[in-house]
mmCIF file of the N, C-alpha and C atoms, coordinates in Angstrom:
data_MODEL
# 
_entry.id   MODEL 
# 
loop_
_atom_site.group_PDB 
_atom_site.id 
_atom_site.type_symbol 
_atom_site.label_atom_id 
_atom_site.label_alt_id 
_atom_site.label_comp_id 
_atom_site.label_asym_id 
_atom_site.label_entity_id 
_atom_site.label_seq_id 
_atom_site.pdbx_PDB_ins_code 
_atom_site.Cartn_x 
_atom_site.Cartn_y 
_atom_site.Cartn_z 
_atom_site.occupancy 
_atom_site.B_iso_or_equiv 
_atom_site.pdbx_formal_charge 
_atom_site.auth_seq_id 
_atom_site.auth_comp_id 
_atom_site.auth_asym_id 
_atom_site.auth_atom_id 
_atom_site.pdbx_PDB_model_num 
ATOM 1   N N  . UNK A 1 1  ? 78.873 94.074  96.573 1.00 0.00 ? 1  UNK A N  1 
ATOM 2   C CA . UNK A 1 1  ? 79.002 95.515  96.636 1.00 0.00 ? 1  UNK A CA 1 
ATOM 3   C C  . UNK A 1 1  ? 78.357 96.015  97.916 1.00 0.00 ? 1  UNK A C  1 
ATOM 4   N N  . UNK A 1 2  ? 78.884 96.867  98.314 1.00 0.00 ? 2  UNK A N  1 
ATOM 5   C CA . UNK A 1 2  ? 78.736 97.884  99.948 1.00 0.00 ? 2  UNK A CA 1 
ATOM 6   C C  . UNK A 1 2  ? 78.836 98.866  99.588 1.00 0.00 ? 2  UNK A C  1 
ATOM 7   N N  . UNK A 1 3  ? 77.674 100.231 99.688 1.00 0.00 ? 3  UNK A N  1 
ATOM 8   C CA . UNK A 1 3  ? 75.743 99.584  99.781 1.00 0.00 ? 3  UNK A CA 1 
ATOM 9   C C  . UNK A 1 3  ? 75.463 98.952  98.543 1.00 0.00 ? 3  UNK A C  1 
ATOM 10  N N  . UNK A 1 4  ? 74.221 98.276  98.178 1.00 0.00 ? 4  UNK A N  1 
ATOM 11  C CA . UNK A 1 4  ? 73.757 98.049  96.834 1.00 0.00 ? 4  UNK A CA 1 
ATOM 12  C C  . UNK A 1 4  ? 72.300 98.339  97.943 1.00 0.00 ? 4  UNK A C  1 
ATOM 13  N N  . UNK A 1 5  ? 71.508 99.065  96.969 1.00 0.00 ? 5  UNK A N  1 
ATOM 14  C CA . UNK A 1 5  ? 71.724 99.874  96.354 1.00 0.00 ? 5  UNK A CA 1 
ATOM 15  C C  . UNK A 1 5  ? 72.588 101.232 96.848 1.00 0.00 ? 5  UNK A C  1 
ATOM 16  N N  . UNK A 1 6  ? 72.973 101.859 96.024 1.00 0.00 ? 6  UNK A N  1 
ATOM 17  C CA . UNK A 1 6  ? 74.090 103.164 96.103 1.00 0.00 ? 6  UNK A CA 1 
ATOM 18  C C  . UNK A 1 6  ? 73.710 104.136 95.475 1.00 0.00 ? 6  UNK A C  1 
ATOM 19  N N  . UNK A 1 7  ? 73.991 105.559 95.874 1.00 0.00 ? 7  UNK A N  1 
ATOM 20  C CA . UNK A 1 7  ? 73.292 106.655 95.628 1.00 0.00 ? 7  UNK A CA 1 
ATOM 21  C C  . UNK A 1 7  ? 74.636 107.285 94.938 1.00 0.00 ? 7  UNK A C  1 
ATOM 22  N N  . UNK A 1 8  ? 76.209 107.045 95.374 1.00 0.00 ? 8  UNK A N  1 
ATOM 23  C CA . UNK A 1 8  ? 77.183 108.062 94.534 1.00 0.00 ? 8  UNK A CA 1 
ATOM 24  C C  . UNK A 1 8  ? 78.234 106.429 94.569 1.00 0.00 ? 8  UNK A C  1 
ATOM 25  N N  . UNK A 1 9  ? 78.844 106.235 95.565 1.00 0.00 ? 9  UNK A N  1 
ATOM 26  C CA . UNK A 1 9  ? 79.690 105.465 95.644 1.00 0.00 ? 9  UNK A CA 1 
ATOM 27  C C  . UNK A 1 9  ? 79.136 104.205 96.342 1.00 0.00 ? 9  UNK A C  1 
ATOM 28  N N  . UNK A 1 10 ? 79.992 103.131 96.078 1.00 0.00 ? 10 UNK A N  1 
ATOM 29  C CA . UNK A 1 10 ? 80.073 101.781 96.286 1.00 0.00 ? 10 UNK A CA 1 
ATOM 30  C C  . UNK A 1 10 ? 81.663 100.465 96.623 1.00 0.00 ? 10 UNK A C  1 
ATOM 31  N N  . UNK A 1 11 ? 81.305 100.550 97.205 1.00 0.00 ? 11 UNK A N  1 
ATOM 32  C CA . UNK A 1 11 ? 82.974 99.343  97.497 1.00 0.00 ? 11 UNK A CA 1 
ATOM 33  C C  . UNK A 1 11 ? 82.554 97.845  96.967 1.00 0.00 ? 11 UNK A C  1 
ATOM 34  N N  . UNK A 1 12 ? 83.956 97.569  96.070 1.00 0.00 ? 12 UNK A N  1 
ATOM 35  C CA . UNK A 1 12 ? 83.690 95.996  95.376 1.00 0.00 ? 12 UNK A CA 1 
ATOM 36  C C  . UNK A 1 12 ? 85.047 95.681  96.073 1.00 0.00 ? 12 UNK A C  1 
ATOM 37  N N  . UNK A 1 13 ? 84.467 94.479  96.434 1.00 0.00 ? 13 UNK A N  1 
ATOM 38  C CA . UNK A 1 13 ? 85.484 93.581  97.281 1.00 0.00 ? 13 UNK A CA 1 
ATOM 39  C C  . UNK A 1 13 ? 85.500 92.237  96.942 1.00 0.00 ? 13 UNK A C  1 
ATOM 40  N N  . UNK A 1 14 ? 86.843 91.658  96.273 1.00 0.00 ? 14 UNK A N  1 
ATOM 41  C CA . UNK A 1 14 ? 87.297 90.728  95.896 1.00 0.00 ? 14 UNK A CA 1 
ATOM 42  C C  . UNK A 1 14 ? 88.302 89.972  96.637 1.00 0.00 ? 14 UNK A C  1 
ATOM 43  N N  . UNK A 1 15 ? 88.406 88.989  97.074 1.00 0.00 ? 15 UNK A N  1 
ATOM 44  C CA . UNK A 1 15 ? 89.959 88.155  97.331 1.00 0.00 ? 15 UNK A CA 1 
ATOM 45  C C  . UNK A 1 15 ? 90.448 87.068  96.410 1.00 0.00 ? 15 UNK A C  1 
ATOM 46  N N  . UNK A 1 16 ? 91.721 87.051  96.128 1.00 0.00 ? 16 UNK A N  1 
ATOM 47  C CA . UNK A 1 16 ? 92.440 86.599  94.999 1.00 0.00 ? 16 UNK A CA 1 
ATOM 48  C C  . UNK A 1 16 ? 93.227 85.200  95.778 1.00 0.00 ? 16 UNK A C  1 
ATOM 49  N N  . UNK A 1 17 ? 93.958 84.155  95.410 1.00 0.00 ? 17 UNK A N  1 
ATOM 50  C CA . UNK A 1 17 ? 93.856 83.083  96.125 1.00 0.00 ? 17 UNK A CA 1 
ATOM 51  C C  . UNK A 1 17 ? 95.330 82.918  95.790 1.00 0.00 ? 17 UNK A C  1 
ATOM 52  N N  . UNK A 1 18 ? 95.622 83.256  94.063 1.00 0.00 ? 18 UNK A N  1 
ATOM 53  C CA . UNK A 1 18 ? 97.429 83.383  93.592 1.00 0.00 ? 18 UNK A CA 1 
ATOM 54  C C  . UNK A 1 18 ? 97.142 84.830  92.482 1.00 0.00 ? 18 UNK A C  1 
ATOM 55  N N  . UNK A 1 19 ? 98.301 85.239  92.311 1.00 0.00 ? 19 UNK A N  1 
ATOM 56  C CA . UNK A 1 19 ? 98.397 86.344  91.570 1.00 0.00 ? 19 UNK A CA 1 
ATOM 57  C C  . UNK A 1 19 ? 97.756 85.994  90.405 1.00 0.00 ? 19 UNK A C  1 
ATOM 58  N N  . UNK A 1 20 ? 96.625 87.242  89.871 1.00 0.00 ? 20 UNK A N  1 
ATOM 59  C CA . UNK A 1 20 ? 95.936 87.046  88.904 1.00 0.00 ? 20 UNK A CA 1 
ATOM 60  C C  . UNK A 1 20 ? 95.776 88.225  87.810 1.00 0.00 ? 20 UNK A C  1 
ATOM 61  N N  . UNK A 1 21 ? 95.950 87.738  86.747 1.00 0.00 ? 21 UNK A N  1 
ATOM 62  C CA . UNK A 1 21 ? 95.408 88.767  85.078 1.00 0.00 ? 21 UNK A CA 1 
ATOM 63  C C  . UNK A 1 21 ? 93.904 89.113  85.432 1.00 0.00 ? 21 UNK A C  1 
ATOM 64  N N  . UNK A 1 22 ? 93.500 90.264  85.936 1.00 0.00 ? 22 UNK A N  1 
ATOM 65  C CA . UNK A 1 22 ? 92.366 90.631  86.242 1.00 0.00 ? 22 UNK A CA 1 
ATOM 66  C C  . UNK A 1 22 ? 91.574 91.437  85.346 1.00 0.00 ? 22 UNK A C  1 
ATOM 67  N N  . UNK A 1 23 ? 90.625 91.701  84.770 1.00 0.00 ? 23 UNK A N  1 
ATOM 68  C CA . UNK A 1 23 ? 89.405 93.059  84.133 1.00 0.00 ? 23 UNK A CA 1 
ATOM 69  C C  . UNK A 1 23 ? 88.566 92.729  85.272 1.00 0.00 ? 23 UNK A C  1 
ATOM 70  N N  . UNK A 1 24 ? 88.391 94.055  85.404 1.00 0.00 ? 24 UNK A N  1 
ATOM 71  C CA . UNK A 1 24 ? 86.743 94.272  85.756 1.00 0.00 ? 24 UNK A CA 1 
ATOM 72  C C  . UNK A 1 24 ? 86.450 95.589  85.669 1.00 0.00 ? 24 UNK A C  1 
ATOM 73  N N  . UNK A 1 25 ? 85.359 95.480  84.801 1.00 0.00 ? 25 UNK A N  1 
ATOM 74  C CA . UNK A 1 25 ? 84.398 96.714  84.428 1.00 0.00 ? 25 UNK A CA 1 
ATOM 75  C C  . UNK A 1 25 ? 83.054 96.633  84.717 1.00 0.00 ? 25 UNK A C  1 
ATOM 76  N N  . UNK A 1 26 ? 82.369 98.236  84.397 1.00 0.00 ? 26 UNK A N  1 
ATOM 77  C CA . UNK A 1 26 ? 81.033 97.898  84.572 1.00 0.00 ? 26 UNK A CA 1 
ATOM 78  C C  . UNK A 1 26 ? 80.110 98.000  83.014 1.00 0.00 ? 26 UNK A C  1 
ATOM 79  N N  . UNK A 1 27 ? 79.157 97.336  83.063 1.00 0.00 ? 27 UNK A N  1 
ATOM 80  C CA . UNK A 1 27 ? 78.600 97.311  82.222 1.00 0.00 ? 27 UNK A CA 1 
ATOM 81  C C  . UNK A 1 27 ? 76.715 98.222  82.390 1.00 0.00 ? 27 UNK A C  1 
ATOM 82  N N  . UNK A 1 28 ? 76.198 98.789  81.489 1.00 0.00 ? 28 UNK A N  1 
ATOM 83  C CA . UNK A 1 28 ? 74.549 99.259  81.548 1.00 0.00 ? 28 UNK A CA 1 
ATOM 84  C C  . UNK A 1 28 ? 73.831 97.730  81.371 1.00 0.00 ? 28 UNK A C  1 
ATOM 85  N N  . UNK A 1 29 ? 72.538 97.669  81.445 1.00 0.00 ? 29 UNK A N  1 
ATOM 86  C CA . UNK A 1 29 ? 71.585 96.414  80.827 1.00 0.00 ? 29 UNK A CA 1 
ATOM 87  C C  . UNK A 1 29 ? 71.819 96.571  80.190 1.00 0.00 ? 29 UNK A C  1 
ATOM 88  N N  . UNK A 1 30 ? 72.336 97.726  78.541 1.00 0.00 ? 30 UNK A N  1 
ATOM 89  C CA . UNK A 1 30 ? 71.840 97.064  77.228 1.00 0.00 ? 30 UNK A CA 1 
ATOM 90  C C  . UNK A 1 30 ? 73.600 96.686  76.867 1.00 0.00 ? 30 UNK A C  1 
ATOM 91  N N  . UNK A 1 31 ? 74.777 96.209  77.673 1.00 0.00 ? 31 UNK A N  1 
ATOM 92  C CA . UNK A 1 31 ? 75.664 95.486  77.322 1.00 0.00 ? 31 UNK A CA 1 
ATOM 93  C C  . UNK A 1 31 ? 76.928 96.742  77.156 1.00 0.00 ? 31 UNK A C  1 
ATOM 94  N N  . UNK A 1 32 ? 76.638 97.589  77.350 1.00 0.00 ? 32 UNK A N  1 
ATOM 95  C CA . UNK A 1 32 ? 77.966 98.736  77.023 1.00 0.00 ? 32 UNK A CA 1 
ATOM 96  C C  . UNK A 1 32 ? 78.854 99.236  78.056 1.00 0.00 ? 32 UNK A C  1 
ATOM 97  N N  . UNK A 1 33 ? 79.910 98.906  78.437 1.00 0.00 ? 33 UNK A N  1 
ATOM 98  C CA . UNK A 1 33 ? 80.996 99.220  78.851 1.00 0.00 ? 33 UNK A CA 1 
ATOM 99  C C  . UNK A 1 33 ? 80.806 100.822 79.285 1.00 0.00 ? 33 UNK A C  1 
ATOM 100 N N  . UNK A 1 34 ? 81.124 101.194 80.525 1.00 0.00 ? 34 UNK A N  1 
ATOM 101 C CA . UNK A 1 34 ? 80.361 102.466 81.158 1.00 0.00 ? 34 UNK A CA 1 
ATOM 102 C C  . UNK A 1 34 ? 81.729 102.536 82.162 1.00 0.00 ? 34 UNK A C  1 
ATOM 103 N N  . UNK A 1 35 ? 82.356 101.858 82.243 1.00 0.00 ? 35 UNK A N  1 
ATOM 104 C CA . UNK A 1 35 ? 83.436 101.925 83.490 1.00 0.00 ? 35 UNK A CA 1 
ATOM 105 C C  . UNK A 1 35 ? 84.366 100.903 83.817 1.00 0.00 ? 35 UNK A C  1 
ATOM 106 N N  . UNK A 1 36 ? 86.043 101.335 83.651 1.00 0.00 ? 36 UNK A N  1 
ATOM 107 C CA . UNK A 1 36 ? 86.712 100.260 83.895 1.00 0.00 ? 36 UNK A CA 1 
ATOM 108 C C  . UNK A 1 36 ? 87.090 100.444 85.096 1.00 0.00 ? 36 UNK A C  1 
ATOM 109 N N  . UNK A 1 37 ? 87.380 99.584  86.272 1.00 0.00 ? 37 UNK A N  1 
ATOM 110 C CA . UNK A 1 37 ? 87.491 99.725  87.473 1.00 0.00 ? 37 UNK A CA 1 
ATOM 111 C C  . UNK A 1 37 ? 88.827 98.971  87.686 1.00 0.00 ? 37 UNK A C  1 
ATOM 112 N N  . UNK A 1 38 ? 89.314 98.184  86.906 1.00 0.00 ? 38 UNK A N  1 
ATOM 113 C CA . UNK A 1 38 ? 90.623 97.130  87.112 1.00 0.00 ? 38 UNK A CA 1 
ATOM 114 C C  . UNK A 1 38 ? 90.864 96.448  85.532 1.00 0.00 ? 38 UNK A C  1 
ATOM 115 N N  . UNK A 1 39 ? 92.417 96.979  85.079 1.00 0.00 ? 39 UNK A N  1 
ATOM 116 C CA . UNK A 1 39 ? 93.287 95.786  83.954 1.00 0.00 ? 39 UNK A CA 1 
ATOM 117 C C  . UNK A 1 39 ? 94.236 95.445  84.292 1.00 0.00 ? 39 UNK A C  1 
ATOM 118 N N  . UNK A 1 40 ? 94.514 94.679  85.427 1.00 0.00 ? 40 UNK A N  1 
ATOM 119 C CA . UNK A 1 40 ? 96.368 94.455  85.270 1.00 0.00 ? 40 UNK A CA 1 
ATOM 120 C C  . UNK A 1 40 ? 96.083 92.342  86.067 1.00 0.00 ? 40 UNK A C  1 
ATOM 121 N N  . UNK A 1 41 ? 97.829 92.440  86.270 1.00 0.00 ? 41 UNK A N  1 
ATOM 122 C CA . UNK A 1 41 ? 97.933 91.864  87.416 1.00 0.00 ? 41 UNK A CA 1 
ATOM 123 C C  . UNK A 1 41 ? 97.995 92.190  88.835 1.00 0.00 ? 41 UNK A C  1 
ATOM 124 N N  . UNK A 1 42 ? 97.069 91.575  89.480 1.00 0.00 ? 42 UNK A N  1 
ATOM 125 C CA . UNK A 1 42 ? 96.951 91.361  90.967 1.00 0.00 ? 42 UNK A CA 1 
ATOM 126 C C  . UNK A 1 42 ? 97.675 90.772  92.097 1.00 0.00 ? 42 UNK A C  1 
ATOM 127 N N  . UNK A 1 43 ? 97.874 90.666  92.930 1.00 0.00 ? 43 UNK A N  1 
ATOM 128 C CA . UNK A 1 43 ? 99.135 89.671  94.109 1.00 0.00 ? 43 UNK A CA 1 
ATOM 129 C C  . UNK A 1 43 ? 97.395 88.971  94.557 1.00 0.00 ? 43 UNK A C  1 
ATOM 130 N N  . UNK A 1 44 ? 98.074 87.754  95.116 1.00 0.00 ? 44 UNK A N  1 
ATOM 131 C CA . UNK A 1 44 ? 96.992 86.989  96.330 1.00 0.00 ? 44 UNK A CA 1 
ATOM 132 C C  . UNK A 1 44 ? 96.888 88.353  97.159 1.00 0.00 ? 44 UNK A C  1 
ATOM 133 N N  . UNK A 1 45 ? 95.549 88.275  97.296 1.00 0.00 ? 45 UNK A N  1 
ATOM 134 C CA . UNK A 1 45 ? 95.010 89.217  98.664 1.00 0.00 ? 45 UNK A CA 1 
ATOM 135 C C  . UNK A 1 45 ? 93.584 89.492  98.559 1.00 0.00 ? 45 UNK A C  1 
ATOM 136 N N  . UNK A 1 46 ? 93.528 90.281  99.257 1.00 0.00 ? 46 UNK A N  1 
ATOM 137 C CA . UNK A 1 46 ? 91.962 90.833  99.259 1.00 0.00 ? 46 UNK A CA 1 
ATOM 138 C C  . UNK A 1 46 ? 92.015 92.808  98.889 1.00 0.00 ? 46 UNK A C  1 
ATOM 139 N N  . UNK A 1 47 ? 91.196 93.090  98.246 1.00 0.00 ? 47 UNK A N  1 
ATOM 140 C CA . UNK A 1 47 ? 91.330 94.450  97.219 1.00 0.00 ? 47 UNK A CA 1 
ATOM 141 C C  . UNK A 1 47 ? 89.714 94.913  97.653 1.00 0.00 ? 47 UNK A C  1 
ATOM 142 N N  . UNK A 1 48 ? 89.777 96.217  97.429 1.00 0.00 ? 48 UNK A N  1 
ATOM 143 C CA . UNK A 1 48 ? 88.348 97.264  97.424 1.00 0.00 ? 48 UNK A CA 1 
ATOM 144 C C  . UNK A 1 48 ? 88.795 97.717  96.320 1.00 0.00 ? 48 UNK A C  1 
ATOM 145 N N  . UNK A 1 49 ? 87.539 97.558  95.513 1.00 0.00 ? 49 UNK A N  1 
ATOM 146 C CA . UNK A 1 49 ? 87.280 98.868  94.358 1.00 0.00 ? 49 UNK A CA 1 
ATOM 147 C C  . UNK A 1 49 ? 87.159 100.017 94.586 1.00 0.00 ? 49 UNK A C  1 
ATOM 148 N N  . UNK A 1 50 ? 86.371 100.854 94.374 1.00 0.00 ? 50 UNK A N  1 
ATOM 149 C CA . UNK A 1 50 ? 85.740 101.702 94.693 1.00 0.00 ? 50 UNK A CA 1 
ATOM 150 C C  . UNK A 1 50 ? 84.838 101.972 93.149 1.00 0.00 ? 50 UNK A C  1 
ATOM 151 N N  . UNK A 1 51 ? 83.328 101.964 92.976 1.00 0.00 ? 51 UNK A N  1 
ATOM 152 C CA . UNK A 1 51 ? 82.856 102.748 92.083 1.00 0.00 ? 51 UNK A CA 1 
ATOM 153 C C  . UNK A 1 51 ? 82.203 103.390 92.421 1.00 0.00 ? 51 UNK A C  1 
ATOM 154 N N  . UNK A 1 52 ? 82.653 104.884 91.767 1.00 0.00 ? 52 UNK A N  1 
ATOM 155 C CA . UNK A 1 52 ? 82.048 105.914 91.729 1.00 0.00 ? 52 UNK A CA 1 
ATOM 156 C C  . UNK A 1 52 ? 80.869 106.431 90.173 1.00 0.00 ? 52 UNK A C  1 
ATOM 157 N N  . UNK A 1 53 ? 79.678 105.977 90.845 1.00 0.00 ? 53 UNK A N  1 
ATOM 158 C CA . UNK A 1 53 ? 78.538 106.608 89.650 1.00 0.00 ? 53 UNK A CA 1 
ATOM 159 C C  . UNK A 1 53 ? 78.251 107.756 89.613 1.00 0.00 ? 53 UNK A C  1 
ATOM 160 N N  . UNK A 1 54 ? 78.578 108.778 90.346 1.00 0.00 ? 54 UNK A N  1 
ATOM 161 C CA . UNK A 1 54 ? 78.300 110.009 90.119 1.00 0.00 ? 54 UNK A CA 1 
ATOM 162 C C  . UNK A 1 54 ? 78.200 110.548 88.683 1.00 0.00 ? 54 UNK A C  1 
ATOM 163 N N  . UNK A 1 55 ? 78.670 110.103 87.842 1.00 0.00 ? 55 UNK A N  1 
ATOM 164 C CA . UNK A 1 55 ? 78.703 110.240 86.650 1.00 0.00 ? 55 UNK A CA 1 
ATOM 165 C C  . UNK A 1 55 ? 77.916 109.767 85.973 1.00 0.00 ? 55 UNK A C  1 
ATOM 166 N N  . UNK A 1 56 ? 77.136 108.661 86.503 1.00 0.00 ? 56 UNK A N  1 
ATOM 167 C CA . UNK A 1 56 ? 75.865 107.612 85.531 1.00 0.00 ? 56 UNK A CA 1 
ATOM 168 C C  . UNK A 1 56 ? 74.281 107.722 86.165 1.00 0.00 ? 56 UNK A C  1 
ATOM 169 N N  . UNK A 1 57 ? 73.870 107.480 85.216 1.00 0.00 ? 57 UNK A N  1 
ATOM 170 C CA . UNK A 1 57 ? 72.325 107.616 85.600 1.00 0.00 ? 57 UNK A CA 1 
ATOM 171 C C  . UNK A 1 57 ? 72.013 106.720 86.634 1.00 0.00 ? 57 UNK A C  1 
ATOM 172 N N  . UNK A 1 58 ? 70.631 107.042 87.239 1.00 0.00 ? 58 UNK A N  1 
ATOM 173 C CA . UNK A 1 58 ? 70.266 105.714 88.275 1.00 0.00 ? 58 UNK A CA 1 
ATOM 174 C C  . UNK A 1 58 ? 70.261 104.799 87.276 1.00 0.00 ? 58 UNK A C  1 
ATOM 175 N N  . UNK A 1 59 ? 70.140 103.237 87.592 1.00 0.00 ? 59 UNK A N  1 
ATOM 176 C CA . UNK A 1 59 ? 69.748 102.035 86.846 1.00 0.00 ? 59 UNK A CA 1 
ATOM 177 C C  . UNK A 1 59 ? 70.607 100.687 87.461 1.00 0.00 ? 59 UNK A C  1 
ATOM 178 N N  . UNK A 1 60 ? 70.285 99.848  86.772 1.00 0.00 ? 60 UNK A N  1 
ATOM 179 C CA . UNK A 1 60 ? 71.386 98.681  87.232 1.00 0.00 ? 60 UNK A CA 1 
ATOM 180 C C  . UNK A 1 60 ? 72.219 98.403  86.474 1.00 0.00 ? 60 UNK A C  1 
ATOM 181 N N  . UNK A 1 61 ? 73.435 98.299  87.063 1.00 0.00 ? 61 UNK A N  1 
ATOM 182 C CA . UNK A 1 61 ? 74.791 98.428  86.075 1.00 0.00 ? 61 UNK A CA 1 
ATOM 183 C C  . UNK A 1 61 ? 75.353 96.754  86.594 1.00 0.00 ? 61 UNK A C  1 
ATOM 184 N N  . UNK A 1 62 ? 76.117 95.797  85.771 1.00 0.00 ? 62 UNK A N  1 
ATOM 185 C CA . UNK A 1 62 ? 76.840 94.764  86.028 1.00 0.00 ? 62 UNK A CA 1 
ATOM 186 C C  . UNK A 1 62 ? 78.103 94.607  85.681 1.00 0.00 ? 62 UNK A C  1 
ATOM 187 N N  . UNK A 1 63 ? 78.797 93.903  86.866 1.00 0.00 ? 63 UNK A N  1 
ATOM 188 C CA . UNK A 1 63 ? 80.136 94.546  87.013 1.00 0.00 ? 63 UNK A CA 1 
ATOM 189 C C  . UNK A 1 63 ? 80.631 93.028  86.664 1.00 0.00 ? 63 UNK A C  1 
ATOM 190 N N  . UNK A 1 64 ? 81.622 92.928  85.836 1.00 0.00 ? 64 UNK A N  1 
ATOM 191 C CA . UNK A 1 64 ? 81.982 91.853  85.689 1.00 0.00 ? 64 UNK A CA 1 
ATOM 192 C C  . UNK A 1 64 ? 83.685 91.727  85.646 1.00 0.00 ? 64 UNK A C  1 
ATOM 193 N N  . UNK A 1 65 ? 83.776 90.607  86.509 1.00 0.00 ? 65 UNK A N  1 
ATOM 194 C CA . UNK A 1 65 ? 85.725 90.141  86.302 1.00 0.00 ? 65 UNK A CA 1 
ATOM 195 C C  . UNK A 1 65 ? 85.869 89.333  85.860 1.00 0.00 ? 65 UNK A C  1 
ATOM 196 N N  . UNK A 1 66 ? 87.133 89.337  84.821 1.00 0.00 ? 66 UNK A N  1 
ATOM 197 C CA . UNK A 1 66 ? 87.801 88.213  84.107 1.00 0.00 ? 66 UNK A CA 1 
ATOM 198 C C  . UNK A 1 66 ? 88.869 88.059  84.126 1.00 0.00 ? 66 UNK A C  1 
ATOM 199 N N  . UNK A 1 67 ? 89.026 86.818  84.524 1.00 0.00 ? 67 UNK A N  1 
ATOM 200 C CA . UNK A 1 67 ? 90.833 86.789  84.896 1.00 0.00 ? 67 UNK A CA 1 
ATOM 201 C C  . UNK A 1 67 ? 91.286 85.865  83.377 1.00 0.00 ? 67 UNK A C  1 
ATOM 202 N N  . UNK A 1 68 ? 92.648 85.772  83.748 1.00 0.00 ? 68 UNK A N  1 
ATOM 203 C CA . UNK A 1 68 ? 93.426 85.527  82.660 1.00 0.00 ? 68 UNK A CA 1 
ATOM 204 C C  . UNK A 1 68 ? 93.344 84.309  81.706 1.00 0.00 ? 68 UNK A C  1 
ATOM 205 N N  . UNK A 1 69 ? 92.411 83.586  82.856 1.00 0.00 ? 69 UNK A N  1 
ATOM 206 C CA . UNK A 1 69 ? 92.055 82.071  82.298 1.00 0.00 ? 69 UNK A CA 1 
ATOM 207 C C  . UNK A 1 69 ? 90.904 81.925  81.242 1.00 0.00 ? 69 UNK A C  1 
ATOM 208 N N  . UNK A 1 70 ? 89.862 83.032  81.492 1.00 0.00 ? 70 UNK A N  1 
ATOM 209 C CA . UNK A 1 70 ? 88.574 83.053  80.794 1.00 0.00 ? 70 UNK A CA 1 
ATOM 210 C C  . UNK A 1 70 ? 87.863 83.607  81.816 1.00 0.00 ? 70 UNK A C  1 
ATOM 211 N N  . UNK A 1 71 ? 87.930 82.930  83.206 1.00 0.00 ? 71 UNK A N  1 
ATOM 212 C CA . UNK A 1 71 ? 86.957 82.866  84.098 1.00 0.00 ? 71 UNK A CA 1 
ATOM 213 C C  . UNK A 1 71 ? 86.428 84.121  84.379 1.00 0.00 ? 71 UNK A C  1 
ATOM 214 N N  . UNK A 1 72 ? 85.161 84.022  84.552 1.00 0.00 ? 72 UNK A N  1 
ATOM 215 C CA . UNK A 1 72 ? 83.995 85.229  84.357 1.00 0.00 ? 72 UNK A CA 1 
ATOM 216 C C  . UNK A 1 72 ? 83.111 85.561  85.642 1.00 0.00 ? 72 UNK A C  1 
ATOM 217 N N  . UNK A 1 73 ? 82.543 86.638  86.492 1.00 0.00 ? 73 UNK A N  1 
ATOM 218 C CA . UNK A 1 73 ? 82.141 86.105  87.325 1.00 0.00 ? 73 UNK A CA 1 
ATOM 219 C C  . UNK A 1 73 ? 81.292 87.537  87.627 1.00 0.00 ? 73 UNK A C  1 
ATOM 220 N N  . UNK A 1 74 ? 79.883 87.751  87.235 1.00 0.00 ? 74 UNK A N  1 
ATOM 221 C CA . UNK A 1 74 ? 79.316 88.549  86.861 1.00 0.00 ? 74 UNK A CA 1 
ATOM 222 C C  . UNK A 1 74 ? 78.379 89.217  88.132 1.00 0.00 ? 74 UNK A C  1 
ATOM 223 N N  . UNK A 1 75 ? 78.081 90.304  88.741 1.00 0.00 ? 75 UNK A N  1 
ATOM 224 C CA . UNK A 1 75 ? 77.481 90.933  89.652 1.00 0.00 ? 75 UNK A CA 1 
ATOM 225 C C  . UNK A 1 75 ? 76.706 92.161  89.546 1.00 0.00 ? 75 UNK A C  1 
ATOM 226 N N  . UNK A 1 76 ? 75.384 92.132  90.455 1.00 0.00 ? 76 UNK A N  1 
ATOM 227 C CA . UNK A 1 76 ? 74.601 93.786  89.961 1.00 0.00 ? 76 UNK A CA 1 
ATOM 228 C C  . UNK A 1 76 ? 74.960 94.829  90.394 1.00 0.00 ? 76 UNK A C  1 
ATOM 229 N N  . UNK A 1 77 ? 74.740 95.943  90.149 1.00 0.00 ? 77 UNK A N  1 
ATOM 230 C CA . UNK A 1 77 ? 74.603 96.348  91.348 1.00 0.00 ? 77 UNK A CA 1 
ATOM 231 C C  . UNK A 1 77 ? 73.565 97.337  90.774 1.00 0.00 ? 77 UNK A C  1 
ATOM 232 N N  . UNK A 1 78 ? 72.858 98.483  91.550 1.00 0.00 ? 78 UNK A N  1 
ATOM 233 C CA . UNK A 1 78 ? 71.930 98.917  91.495 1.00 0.00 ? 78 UNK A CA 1 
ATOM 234 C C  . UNK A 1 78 ? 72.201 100.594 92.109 1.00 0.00 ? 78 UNK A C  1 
ATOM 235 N N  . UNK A 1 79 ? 71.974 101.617 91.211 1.00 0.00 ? 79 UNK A N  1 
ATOM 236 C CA . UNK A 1 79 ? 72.597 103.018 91.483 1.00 0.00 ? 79 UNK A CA 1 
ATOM 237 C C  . UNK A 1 79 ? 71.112 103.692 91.188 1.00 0.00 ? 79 UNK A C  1 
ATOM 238 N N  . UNK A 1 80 ? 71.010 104.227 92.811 1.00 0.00 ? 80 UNK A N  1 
ATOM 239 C CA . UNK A 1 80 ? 69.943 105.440 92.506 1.00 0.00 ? 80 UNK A CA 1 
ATOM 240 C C  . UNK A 1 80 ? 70.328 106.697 93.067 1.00 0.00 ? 80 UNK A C  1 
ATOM 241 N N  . UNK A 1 81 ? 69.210 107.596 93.066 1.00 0.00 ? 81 UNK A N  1 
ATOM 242 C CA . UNK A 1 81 ? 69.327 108.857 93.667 1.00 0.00 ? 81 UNK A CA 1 
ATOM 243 C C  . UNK A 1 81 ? 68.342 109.607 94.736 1.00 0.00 ? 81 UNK A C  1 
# 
């Protein structure tokens, strides 16, 4: 993520290798779903998110993707003010 830490917004940047069944959301520490940022299929490439916390408290939120296989691949990030 670009910045971590982040005060409103943040860019998540992924590259994909073959077209992929993607989630990624964000999650609070105590495990609750706060933001979906991506559900579909993807093409090979490289993608920006964008999350916008303006809406969430400071704290550390973890953003996690899962593609279609299982595969999991979990990240912080860290939102203040």
């Amino acid at each position: 993520a670009r910045p971590n830490p982040f005060t409103t917004t943040t860019r998540l940047q992924l590259t994909l290798d073959t077209p992929t069944a993607l989630r990624v959301a964000v999650f609070d520490v105590l495990g609750r779903e706060v933001k979906k940022l991506h559900e579909g299929t993807l093409q090979a490439g490289t993608y920006n998110l964008r999350l916008d916390g303006s809406h969430l408290p400071p704290g550390l939120y973890l953003v996690r993707a899962t593609d279609g296989r299982g595969t999991t691949v979990t990240r912080s990030v860290a939102l203040s003010r």
